[in-house]
C-alpha positions as CSV (number, residue, x, y, z in Angstrom):
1,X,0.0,0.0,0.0
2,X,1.5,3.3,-0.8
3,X,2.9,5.5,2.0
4,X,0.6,8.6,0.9
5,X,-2.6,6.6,1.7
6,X,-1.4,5.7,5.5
7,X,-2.1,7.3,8.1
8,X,1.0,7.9,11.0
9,X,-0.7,4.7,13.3
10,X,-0.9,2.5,9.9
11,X,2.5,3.7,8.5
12,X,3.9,2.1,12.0
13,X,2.0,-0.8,12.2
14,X,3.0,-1.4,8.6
15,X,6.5,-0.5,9.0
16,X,7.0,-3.0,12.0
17,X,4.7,-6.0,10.2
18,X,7.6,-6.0,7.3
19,X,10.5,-5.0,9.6
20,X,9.7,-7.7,12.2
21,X,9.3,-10.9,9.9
22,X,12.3,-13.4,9.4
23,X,14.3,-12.9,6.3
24,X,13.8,-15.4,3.1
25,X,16.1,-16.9,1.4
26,X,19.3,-16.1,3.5
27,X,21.7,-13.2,2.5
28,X,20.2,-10.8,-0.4
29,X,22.1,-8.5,-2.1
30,X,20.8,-5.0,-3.1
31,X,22.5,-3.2,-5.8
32,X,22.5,1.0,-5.1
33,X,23.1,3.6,-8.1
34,X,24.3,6.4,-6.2
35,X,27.7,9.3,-5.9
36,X,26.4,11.3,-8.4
37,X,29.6,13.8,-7.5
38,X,31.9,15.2,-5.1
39,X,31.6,19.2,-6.0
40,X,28.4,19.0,-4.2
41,X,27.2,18.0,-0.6
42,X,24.1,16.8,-1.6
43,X,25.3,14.7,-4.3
44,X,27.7,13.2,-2.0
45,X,25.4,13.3,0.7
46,X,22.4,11.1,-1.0
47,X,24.6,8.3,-0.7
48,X,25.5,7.8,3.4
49,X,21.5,8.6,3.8
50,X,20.2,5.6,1.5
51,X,23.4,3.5,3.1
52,X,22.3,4.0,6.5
53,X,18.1,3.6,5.9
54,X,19.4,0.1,4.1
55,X,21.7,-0.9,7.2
56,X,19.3,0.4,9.9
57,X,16.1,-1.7,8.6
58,X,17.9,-4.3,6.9
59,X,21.0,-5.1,8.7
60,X,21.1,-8.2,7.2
61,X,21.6,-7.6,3.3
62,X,24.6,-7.1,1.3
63,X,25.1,-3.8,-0.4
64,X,26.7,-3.3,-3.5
65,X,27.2,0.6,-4.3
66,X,27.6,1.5,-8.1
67,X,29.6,5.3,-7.4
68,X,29.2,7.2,-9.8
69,X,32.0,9.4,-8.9
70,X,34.0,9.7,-6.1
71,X,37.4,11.2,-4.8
72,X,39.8,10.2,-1.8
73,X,38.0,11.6,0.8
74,X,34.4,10.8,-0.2
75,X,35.6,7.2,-0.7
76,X,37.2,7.1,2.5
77,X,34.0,8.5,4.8
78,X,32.2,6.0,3.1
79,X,34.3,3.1,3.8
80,X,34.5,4.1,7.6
81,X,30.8,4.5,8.1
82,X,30.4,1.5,6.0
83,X,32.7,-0.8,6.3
84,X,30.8,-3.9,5.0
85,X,29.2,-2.0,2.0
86,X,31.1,-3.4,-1.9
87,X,32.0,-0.4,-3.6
88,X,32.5,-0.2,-7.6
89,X,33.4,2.9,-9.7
90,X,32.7,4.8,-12.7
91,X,29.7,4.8,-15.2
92,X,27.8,2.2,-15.1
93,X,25.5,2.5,-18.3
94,X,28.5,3.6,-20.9
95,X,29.5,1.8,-23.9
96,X,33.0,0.8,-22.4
97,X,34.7,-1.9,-21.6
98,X,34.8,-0.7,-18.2
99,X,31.0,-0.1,-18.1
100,X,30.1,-3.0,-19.1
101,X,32.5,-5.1,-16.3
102,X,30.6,-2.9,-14.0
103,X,27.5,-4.2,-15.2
104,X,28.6,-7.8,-14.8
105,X,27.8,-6.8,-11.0
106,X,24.5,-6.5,-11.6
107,X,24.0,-10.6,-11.9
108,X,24.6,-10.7,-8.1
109,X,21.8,-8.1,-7.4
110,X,18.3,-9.1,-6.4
111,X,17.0,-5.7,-6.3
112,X,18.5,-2.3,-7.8
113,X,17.8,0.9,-6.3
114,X,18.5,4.2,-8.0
115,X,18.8,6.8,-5.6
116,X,17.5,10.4,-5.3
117,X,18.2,13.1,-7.6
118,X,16.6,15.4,-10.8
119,X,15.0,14.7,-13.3
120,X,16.9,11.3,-14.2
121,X,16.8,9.4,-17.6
122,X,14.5,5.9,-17.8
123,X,16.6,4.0,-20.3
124,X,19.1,2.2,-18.1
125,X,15.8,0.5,-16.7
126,X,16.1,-1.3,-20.3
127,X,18.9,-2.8,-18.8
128,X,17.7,-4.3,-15.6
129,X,14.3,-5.0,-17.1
130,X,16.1,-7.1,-19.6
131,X,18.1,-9.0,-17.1
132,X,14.8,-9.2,-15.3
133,X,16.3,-7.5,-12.0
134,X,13.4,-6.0,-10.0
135,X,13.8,-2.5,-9.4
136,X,12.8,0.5,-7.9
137,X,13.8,4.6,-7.7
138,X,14.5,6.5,-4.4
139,X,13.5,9.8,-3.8
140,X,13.4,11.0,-7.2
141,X,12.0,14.7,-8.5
142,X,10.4,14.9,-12.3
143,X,10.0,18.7,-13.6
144,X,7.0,19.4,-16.1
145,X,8.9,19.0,-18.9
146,X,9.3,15.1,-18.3
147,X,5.6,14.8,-20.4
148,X,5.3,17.7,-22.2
149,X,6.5,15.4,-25.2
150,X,3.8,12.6,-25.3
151,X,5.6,9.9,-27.1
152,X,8.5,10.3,-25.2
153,X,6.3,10.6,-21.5
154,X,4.5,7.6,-22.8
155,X,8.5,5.2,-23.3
156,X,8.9,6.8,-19.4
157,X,6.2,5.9,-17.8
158,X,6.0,2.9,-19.5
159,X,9.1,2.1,-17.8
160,X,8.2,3.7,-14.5
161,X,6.0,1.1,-14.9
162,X,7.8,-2.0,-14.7
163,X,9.6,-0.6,-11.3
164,X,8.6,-2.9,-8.3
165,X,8.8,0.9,-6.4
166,X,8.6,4.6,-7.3
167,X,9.5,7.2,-4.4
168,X,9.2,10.6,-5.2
169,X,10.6,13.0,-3.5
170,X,7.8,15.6,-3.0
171,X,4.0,15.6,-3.6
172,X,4.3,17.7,-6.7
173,X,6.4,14.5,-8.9
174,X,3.6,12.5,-7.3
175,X,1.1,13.5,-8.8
176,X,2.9,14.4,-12.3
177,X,3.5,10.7,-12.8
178,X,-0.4,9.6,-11.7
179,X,-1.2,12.5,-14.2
180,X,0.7,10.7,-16.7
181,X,-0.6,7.2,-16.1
182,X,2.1,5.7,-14.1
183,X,0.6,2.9,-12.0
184,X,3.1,0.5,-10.6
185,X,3.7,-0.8,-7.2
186,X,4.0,1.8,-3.9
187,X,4.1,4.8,-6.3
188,X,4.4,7.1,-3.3
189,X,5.8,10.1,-1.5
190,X,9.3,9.6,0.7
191,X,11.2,12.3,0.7
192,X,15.2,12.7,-0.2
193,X,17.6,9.6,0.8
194,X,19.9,12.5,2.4
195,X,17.6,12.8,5.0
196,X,19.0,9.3,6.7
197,X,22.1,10.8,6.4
198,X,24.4,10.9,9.9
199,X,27.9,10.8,9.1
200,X,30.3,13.9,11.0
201,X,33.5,15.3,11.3
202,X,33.3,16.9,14.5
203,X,36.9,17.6,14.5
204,X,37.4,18.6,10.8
205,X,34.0,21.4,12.1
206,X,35.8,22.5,15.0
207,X,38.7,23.1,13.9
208,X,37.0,25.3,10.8
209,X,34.9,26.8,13.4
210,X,37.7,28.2,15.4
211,X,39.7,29.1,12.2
212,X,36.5,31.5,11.2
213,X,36.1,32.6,14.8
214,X,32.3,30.8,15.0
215,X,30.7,30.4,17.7
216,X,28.0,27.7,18.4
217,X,24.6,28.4,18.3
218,X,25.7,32.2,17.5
219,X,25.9,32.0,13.8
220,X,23.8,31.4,11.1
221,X,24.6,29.9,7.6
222,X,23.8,31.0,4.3
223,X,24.6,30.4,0.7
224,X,22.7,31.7,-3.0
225,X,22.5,29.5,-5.7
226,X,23.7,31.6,-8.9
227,X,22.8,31.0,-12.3
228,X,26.3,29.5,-13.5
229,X,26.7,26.2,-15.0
230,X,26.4,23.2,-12.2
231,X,30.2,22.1,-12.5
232,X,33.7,23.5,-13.2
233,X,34.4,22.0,-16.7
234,X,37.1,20.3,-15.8
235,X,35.0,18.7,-13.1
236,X,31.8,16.9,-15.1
237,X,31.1,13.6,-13.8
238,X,31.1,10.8,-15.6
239,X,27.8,10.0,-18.0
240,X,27.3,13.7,-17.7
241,X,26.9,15.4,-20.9
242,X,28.7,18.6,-21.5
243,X,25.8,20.1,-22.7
244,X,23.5,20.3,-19.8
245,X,26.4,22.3,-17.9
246,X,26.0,25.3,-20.6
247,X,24.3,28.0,-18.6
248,X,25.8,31.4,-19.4
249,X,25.9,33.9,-16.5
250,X,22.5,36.8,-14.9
251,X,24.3,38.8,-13.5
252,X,21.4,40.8,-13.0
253,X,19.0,38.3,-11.4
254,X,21.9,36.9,-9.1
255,X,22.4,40.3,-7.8
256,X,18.7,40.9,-7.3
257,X,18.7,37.4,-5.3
258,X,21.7,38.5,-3.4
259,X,19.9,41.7,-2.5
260,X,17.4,39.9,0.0
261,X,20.3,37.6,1.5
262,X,22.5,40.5,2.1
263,X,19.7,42.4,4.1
264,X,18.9,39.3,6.3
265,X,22.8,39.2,6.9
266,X,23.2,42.8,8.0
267,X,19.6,42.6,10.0
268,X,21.0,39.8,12.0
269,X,24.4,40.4,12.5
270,X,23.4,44.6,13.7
271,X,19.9,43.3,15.8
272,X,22.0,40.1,17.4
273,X,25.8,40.8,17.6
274,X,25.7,37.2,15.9
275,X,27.6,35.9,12.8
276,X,27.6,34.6,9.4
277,X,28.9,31.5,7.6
278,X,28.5,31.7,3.7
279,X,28.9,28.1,3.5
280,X,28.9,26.5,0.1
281,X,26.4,23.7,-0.9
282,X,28.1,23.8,-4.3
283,X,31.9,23.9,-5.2
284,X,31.2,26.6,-8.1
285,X,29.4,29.1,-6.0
286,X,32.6,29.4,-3.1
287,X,33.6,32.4,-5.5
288,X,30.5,33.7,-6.3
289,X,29.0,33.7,-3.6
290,X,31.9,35.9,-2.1
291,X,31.3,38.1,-5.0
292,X,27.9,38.4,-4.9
293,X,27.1,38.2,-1.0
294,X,30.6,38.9,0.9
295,X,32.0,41.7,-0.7
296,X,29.0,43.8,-0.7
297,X,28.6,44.1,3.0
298,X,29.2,46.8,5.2
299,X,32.5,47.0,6.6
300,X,30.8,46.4,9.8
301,X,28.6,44.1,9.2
302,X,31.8,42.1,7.2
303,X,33.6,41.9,10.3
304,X,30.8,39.2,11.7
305,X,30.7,37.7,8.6
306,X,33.1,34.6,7.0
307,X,32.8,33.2,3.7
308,X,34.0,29.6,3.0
309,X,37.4,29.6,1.9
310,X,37.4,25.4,0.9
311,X,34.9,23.3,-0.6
312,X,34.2,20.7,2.6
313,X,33.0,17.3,2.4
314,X,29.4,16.4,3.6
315,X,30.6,14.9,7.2
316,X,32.3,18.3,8.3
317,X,29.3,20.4,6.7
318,X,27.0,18.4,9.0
319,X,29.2,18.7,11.7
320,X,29.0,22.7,11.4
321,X,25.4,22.6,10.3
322,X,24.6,20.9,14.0
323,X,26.2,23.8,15.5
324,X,24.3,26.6,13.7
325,X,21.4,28.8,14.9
326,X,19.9,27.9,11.5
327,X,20.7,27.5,8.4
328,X,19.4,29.4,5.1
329,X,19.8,28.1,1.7
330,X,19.0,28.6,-2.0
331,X,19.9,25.2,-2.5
332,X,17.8,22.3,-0.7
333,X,20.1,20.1,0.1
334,X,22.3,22.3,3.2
335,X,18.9,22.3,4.7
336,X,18.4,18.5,4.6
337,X,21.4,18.0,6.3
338,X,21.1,20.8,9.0
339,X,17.1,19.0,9.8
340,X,18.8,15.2,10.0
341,X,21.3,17.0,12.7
342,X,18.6,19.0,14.5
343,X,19.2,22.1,13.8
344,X,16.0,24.7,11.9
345,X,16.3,26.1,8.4
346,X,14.7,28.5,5.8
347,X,14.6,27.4,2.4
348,X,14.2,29.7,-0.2
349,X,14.1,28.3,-3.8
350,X,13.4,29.6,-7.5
351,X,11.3,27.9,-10.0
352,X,13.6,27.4,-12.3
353,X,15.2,24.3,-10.0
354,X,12.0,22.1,-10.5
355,X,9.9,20.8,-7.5
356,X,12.3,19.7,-5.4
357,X,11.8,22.1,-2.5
358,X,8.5,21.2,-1.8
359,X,9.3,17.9,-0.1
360,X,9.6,20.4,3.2
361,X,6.2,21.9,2.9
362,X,5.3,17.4,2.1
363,X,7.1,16.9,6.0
364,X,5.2,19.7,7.6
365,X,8.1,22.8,7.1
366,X,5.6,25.1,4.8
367,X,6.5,27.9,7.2
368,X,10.0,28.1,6.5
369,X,9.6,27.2,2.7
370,X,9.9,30.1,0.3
371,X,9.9,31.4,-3.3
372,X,13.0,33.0,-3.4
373,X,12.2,35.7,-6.0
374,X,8.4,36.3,-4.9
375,X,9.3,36.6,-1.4
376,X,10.5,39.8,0.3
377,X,13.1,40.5,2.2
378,X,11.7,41.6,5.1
379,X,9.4,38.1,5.0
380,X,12.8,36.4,5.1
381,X,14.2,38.0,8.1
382,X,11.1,38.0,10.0
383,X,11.3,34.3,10.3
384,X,14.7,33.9,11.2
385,X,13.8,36.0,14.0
386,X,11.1,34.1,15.1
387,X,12.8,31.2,15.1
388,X,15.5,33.1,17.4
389,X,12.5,34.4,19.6
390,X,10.9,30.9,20.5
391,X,13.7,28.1,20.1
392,X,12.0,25.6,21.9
393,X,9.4,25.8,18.9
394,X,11.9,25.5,16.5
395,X,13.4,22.8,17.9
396,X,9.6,20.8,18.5
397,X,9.2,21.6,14.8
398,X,12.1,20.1,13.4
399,X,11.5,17.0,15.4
400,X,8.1,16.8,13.9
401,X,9.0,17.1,10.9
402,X,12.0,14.4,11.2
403,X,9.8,12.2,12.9
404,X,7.5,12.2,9.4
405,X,10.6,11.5,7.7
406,X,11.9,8.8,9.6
407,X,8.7,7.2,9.4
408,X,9.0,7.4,5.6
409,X,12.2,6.0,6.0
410,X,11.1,2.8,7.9
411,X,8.3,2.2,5.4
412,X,10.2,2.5,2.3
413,X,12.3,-0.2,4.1
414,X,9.7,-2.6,4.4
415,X,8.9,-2.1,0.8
416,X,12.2,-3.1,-0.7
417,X,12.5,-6.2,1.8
418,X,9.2,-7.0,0.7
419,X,11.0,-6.8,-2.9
420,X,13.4,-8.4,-2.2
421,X,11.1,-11.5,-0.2
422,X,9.3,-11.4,-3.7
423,X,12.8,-12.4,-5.2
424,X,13.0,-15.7,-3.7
């Protein structure tokens, strides 16, 4: 039964009828599609969250992880926190010889999981449905766009189709696919794998803490999301066509964006006495967003201000993220990470980056969800102060809402070891 038609007492009693019962069939293996990149903390950061939902609800099943990309230290937080998980490299749906070895993997998989991202391709399900793997997608967001062409909406959904699970990742992708006619198996709402993430670097965050003179629970975090191309070009991962990182330069718009940021900076760093991390969710935006947001500033409000001189990995961004007053972000996926460690968050997002965002208004966070360009300034900053004004309610409100997502978690669980019991 999809999650979206449960209520809270069903979604438990659910959760624990699949959680509880003996494995079949001894040791499974589940296949994961994840490490989409290391220039962003959310692409890195999708991976530890689906790693630890697998190894909290089914502690008993091999994992192999197909990364996409990784680096040194990526693959090295990965291998502490997961020291059991099988780890392969590189693109697994290429032409190459190298793809295709990857693929041979895929023999020892009784279920595949593709985890969360944007607005993903369907034709590597060709592949799995061909091998007759049973599959399913994890936390994934669809744009309008996917349908507007109806013979190619019709090959996707057609696909979508033959998925043993769908999770989308907000309401909105939801109900784009029922739209479209997709009907398989728990088509339902559970928001981004990042959420289960809980890997840190206490140490790494301290010692950046100190460096910028931060103070817990003193500063908040911030970071816009300009409108230059996703990745460094020397940094594309692989499978990623160059063509989708073509995206030349508003200046204007990214200045008017910065406008309402830079006013909420000043506000509470001259009402408060507190500070200000520009902390980059993205590698790219480190410079811009010390053009666009830093340099701007009043000398005196600069003084109380630092802007992220290294791109960090997503265990030490956590680390400082559970430290922060809150955290405010362009982006979606800083704010993920600050709610898994506890701490409140103002999203503000722009059309342009699909549906994404509203998976916090889908966990009960409407109140700190808004349109980024619609939104005023003054809206902004009025929230971040009454989140300073009553803590206590900040605090029982992120719990809420993690408490929705966890619950999501637990059921989406049950529905891949039901997968997986379906196997045998």
């Amino acid at each position: 039964m999809p999650a979206r038609n449960l209520t809270r007492r069903d979604l438990l009693g659910a959760g624990c009828t699949a959680l509880c019962s003996p494995p079949e069939g001894g040791l499974r293996t589940i296949g994961v599609w994840s490490a989409w990149d290391i220039a962003n903390i959310g692409d890195i950061g999708h991976t530890p969250g689906l790693l630890r939902t697998l190894e909290e609800f089914l502690p008993e099943v091999r994992v192999i992880l197909f990364a996409n990309m990784l680096n040194d230290e990526v693959r090295g937080m990965l291998r502490r926190r997961f020291p059991r998980i099988e780890i392969h490299e590189g693109w697994l749906w290429g032409a190459t010889a190298e793809s295709e070895k990857l693929r041979t993997h895929l023999e020892r998989c009784s279920v595949f999981i593709r985890n969360s991202n944007m607005g993903s391709e369907t034709e590597y399900m060709d592949q799995l449905i061909g091998r007759t793997i049973p599959f399913g997608v994890y936390g994934q967001t669809y744009p309008q766009r996917f349908v507007n062409n109806a013979e190619q909406a019709a090959r996707n959904i057609a696909r979508i189709n033959r998925a043993s699970f769908f999770f989308c990742r907000e309401k909105e992708t939801l109900r784009l696919l029922e739209k479209a006619g997709a009907s398989c198996p728990n088509l339902a709402f559970v928001p981004d794998a990042a959420f289960g993430i809980d890997v840190r670097d206490d140490a790494k965050a301290l010692e950046t803490m100190r460096r910028l003179g931060l103070e817990e629970s003193k500063f908040i975090t911030i970071q816009l999301r300009t409108t230059t191309p996703a990745h460094l070009p020397e940094e594309l991962p692989p499978g990623y066509d160059p063509k989708w990182n073509v995206k030349p330069p508003n200046v204007a718009l990214d200045t008017e964006r910065a406008s309402k940021y830079i006013e909420l900076i000043i506000q509470w760093v001259r009402k408060t006495g507190g500070q200000v991390l520009i902390a980059p969710e993205a590698k790219k935006e480190i410079e811009h967003n010390r053009r666009y947001l830093y340099a701007p500033l009043p000398e005196d409000v600069k003084r109380r201000v630092a802007n992220m001189d290294h791109f960090w990995n997503v265990d030490e961004a956590a680390s400082v993220f559970a430290r922060a007053h809150t955290v405010v972000c362009h982006e979606p996926h800083s704010p993920i990470i600050a709610l898994a460690n506890g701490t409140p968050i103002i999203h503000t997002h722009s059309a342009e980056h699909g549906p994404k965002s509203f998976m916090f208004r889908d966990i009960g966070l409407g109140e700190w969800l808004f349109d980024h360009d619609s939104t005023p300034a003054g809206k902004m900053v009025e929230t971040l102060f009454a989140i300073r004004r009553d803590p206590a309610a900040a605090s029982r409100k992120v719990a809420a809402a993690m408490d929705r997502v966890h619950e999501l978690r637990k059921w989406s669980a049950g529905v891949v070891r039901s997968t997986l019991s379906a196997r045998a």
